[in-house]
Rosetta silent file (secondary structure, phi, psi, omega in degrees, C-alpha in Angstrom):
SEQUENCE: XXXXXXXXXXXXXXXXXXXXXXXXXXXXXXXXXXXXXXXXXXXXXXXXXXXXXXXXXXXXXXXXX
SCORE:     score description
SCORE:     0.000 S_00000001
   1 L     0.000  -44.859  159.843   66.523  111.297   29.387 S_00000001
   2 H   -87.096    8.011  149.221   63.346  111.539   27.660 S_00000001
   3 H   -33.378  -60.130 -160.165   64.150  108.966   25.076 S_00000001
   4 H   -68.579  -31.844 -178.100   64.386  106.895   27.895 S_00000001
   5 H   -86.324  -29.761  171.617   60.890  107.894   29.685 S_00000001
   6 H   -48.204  -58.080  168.675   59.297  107.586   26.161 S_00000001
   7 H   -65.450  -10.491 -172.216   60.565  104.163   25.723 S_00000001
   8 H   -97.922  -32.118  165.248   59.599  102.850   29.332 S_00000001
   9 H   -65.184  -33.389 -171.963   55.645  104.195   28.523 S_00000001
  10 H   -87.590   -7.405  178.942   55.418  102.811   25.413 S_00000001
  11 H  -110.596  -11.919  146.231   56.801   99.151   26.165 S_00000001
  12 H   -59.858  -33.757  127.647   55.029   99.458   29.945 S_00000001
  13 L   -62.578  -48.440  173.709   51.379  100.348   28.455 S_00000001
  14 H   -61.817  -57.771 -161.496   51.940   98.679   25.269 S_00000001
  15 H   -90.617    7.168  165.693   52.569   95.440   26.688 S_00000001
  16 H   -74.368  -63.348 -159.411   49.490   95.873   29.854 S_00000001
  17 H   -45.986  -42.089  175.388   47.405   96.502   26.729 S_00000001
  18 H   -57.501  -59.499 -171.693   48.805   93.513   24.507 S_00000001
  19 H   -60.604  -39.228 -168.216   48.785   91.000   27.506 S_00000001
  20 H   -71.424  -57.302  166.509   44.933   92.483   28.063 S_00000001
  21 H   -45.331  -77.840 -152.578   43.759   92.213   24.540 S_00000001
  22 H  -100.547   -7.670 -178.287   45.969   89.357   22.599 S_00000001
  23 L    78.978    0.512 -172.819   46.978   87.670   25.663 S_00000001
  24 L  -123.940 -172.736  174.705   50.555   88.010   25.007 S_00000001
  25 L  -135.693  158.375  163.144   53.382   90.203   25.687 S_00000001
  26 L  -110.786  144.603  176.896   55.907   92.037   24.083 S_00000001
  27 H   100.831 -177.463  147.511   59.057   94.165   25.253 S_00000001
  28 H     8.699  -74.559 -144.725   60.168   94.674   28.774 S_00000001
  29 H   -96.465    0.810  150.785   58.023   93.005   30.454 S_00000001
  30 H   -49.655  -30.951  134.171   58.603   90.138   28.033 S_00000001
  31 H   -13.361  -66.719 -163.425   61.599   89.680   29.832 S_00000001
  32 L   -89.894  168.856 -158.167   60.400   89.196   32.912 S_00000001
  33 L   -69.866  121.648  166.955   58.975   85.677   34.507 S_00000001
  34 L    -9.373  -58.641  177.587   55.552   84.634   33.882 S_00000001
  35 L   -59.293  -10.908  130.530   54.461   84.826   37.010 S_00000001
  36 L    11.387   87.549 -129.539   55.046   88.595   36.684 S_00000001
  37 L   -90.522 -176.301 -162.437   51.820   90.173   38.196 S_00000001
  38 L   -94.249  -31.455 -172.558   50.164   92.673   35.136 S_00000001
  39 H   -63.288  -14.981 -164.635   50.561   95.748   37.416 S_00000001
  40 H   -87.700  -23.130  169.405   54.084   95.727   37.143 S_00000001
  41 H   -44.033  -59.240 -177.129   53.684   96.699   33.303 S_00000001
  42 H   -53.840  -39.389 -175.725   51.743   99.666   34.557 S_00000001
  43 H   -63.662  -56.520  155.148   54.629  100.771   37.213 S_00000001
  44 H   -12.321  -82.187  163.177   56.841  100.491   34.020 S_00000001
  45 H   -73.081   23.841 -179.886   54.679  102.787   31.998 S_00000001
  46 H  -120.228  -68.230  174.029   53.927  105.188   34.698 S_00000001
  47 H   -21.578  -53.146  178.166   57.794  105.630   35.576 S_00000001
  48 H   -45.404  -97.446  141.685   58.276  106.330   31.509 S_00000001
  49 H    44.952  -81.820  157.745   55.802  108.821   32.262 S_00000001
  50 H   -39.781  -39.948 -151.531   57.206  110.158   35.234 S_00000001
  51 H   -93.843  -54.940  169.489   60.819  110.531   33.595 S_00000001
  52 H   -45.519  -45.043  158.301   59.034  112.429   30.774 S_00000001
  53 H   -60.051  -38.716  179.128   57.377  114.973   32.870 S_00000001
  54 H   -61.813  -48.028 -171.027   60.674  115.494   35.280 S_00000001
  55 H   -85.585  -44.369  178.160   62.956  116.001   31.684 S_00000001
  56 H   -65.480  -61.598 -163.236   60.154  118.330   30.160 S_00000001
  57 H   -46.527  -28.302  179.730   59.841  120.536   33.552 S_00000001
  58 H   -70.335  -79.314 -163.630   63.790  120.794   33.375 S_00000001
  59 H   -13.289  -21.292  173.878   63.915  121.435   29.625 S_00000001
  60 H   -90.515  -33.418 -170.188   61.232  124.941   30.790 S_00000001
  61 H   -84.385  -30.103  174.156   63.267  125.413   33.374 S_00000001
  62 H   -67.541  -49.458 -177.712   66.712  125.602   31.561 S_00000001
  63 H   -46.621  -73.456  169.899   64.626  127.539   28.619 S_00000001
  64 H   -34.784  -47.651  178.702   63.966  130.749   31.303 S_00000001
  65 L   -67.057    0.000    0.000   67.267  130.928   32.330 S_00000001
């Protein structure tokens, strides 16, 4: 599971940042339809994010026990 939140920050921030910079996108959200508002990159990388924090707090919590 945090494979999964790793890859959903890094192609959800990586590609806000690309599309910001270079104008283009890569990834994910490269997928998805032009018309594709920019925030939805960020919701991407903040779920990756999310999934990483959720899988470390178990991984401490399994570790005590």
């Amino acid at each position: 599971m945090l494979w999964i939140g790793i890859v959903l920050a890094v192609q959800g921030i990586g590609s806000f940042v690309t599309e910001k910079v270079w104008d283009t996108e890569f990834g994910v959200t490269a997928l998805l339809p032009d018309s594709t508002p920019s925030w939805v990159s960020i919701a991407i990388g903040l779920l990756g994010l999310a999934i990483i924090v959720i899988s470390a707090s178990r991984s401490r919590k399994a570790a005590h026990n």
